[in-house]
Every structure is written in C-alpha cells, then in structure tokens.
N, C-alpha and C positions, 0 to 999 in steps of 0.2 A: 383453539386460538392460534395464529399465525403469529412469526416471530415477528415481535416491535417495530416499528419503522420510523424514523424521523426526516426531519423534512431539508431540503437543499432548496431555499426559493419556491420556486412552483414545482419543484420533483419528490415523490415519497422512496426513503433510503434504508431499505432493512441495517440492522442494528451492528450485522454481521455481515462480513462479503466472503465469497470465493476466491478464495486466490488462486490467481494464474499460473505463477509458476509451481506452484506443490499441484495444479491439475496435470499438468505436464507430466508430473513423476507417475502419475496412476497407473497400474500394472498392465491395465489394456483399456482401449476406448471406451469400451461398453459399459464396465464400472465407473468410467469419468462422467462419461454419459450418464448413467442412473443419480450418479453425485448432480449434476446441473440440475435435471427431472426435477426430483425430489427437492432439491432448493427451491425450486419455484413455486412446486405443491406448496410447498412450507411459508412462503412470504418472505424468503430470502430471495430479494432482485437483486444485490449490489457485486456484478462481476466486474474481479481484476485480471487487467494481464497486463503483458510490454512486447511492442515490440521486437525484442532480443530471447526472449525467454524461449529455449528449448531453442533455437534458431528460426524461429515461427511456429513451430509447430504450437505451441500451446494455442497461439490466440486461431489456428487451422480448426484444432481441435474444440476450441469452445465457439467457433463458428458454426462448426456441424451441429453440436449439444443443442446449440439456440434456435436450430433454423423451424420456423415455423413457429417462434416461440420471440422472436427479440421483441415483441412488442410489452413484453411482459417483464424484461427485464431492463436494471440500469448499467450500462455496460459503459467499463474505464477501461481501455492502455493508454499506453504511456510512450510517448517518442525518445527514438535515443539515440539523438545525434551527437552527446557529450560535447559540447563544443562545436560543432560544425555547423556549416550555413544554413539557413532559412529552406532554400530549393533539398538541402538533403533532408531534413525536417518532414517539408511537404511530401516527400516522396515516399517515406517511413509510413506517412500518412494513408495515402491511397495503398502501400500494400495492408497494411491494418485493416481498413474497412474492405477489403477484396477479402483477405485467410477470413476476418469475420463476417463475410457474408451481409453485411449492411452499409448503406449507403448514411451512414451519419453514427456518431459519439456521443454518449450523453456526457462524458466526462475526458477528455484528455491531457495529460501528466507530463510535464517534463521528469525524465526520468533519473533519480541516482544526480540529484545535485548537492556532489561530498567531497571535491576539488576544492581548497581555498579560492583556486580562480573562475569555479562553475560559472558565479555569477553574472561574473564581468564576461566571461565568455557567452553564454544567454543574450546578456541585454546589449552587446554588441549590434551595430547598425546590420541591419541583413541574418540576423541570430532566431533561434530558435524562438523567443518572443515574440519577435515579428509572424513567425509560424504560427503561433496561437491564434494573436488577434487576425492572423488571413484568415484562418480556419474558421473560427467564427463569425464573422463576416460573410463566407462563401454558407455559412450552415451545414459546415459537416463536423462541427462539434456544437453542444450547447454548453458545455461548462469548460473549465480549462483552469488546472493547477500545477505543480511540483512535488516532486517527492523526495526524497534523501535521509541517513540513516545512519549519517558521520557525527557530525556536530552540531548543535543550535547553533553556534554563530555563523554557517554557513546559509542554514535557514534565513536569518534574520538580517542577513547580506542580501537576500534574495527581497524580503520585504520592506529593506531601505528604499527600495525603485518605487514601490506605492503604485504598483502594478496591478489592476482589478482583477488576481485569483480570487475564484471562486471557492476553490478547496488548497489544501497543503497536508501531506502526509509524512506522518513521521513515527517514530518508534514511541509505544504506549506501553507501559508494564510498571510494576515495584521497582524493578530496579533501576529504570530511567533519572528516580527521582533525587539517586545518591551520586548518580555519574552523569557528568554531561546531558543535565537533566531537560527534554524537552517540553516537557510536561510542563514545568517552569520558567521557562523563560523565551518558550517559541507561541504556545497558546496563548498567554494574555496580549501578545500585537496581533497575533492573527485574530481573534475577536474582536480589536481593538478596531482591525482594520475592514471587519466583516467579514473573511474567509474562514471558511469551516477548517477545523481538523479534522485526520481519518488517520486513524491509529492501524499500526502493523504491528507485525514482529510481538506479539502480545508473550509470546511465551520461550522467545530468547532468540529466534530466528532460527531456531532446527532442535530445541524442546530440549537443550541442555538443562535447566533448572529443575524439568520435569524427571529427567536422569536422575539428577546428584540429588535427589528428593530433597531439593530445596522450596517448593514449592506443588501444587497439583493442577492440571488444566482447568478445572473448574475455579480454583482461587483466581489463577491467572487471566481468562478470558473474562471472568466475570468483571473482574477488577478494571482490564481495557475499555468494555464497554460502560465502564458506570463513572470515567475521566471525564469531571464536568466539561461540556459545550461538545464535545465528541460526537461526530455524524456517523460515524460506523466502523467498526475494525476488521479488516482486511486479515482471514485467517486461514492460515497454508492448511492442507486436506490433501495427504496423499493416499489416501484411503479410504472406501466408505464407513470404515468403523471407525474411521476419525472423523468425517464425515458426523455418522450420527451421533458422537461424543457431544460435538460441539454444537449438532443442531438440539439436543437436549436440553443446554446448558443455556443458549439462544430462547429456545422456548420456555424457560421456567426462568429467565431473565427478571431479577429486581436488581435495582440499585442496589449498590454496595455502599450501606452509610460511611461517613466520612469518617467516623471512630474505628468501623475496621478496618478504612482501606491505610490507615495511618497504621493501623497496629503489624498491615503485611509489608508494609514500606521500612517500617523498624525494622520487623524481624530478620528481614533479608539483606538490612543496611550492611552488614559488618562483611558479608560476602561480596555485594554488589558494588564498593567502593572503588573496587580497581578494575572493573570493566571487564570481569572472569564472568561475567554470566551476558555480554554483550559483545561478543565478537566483531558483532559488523558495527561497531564504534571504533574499539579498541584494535582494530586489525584490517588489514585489506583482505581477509579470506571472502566475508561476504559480498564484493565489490566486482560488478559483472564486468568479464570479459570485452567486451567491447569500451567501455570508457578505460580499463586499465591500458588499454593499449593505444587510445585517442592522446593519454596521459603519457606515454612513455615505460608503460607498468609491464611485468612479464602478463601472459593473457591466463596461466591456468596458475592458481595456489592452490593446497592443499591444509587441513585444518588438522594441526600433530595428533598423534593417536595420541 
C-alpha cells in the first residue's frame, strides 16, 4: 500500500512531503535523486522548496529529480521577496519554474512570514499578494499560501486580510502546543476560513529533541501527521536513511488517538515551555538569509555549540 494521501480541493496530497531545503544538503545528486524516485514509487507526491534555498540550487536539483516525472507529483516553492514588490516577486517566479523545469506550480508560498511588519508589507498595494493573485490568473500556479515559523500572531495578522489562501504552513510538533502554540490558535481560523494547514519542522527543525532524547522520530512525525485538519507535513531528509526512516513510519501511518497525543504533549511540556526545543521561534538562527537582511539583520547566525 502506498503512503496516505489527503485531499487539497481537486488535488490528492501524500500525508508527507519532501523537503527542499534538507534535499539540498544530500551528499551528492544521485542519492537525492534515488530519494525523489522512490518517493514517488511510494505515493509520496508532496515536494517542497524556496526559492532561496541552497541559493537555487535545491529547487535546480529537484528539477532534474522530476523531469520526466512532474506529472506525478505536487510540487510547492515558495517566493522570497520578504517585503519587496510585486515585479520582484514575479521575477523569483519565472526563475522557480525555469531551475524546476516546469511550466506551472501546483502550490506557491509566500515565504518566512515572521516580521511583525511581514504583513502589512505583503498586502501593500503592488506587494507580493498581488503576485499570487497575478500568478494565478496567468495559470502558472493553482494554489497559493504562506508560510512562517515565528509567531501565531503573525500568522493571524496575515488571515485578518480574509485573503483566499489556499494552504498556510507552520510549525507542528508537542512542543508547539506549550509555547507560542500554533496548533492553537492559528488552525482553528484557518479552518475557519477554509485554508488547509501544512505542518513542518515536526521534529524541532534540525532533530534537537531527537538528540536530548526527549523524544523519538517515530513519536514525533507520527504525532505531526495525526494534528487534526492537517493536509501533510513537510519533512527535512538529508539522507536516504532518513529518507527510509520516515518513509516507514509514513507507510505504517495510523492516527495517533487523542489520549496519546496529549500524553506526549505533557510529557514534553516541562522542557518545551521556554522555546529550548524550537529555535526558529525562540531565536533568529532559523531565519534565512535573505529576509534577515531585507530586515536590517546581520545575513549569517550561528546556533552556540
């Protein structure tokens, strides 16, 4: 049996996606390459990338992976203009579908919206908004969301405009649910207002919890995917042995009843309270390069040993 898939409108959404930027990191193409393959074999369609990621290269790289094959998959980047106009927007656009090799988006993101001012920046007249609805209009995207991995209330600044996203992503785990909890108070408007969620960073955003064995991938991802209304979790894979961890864990998929996923939400509450197991909340280390510097931010951090 092939891993789960749920539905986006008229499009079918494996349960799990690819991530872009951990394809990037893969030791050489050929492994990244066998990693795509075998996603597909497996009935995982849902690839991620950005724009910015690797400097292009990732979404270069999951161009080639695809080619002769993108009909089979649901393929998301993500634009990253962080603020800037509409024309630089579309322009991020067309190199996206050139490095990937296709001539249309089933999904495009605005990227990394975690500035208190993203918002008003976006829905500014000639703003990256306005890029969505062109794009979709011209038919070189069919869906179009946001993503970010700071705060709910910047999310929920973004869905005050009552703006027709299709999707919104954001960070899904245990520990979400004790700090700056998204899972809480960003999902029930996006439901509210018809827009799917798409959960990341299921396992700390670089598997610190899996370190301080606070937790094990298997608890963790299961737990991502079984966040009721959840259309699929976006999971970094800089390896094919993580790779087949996670396409395991994917294919033997049930729900996580609600009595356990509360019992791991406990468990982890007493560490998870101060944002030590979520960095890219609690800290600008996970915050790319290019908006840090749109922002005024130095462009390279480093995460203390």
């Amino acid at each position: 049996m092939p891993v789960p898939h749920r539905q986006l409108k008229n499009a079918s959404v494996s349960i799990i996606g690819v991530g872009g930027s951990s394809l990037g990191d893969v030791k050489d193409q050929s492994e990244a390459g066998r990693i795509v393959a075998e996603a597909l074999d497996n009935g995982i369609n849902f690839f991620d990338n950005a724009w910015e990621y690797h400097d292009g290269m990732s979404e270069e790289l999951m161009g080639r992976a695809l080619c002769g094959k993108r009909d089979m998959a649901f393929l998301m980047t993500k634009v990253c203009s962080h603020g800037r106009e509409r024309d630089v927007a579309m322009r991020m656009l067309e190199d996206s579908l050139r490095r990937l090799q296709t001539d249309h988006l089933d999904l495009w993101q605005i990227h990394e919206v975690i500035y208190d001012n993203d918002p008003d920046l976006h829905f500014v007249s000639d703003g990256a908004i306005e890029a969505l609805t062109q794009a979709k209009q011209q038919g070189k995207v069919r869906f179009v969301g946001f993503t970010g991995h700071k705060d709910p209330e910047i999310h929920l600044k973004m869905l005050s405009h009552r703006y027709p996203f299709d999707t919104v992503q954001m960070p899904l785990n245990p520990f979400d649910k004790t700090y700056r909890s998204f899972q809480e108070q960003v999902i029930p408007e996006a439901r509210k207002q018809g827009i799917m969620p798409i959960g990341m960073k299921s396992m700390g955003g670089g598997g610190e919890p899996i370190k301080r064995g606070v937790a094990t991938p298997q608890e963790l991802l299961r737990y991502a995917m079984s966040v009721p209304g959840v259309l699929t979790t976006v999971s970094g894979m800089d390896s094919y042995d993580v790779f087949k961890q996670n396409l395991a864990i994917a294919l033997n998929f049930t729900p996580m009843p609600a009595e356990e996923m509360t019992a791991l939400e406990n468990r982890v509450k007493a560490i998870a309270g101060d944002g030590r197991l979520e960095h890219y909340k609690a800290t600008k280390l996970y915050d790319a390069a290019v908006g840090r510097q749109q922002h005024g931010f130095p462009s390279a951090m480093v995460l203390p040993a």
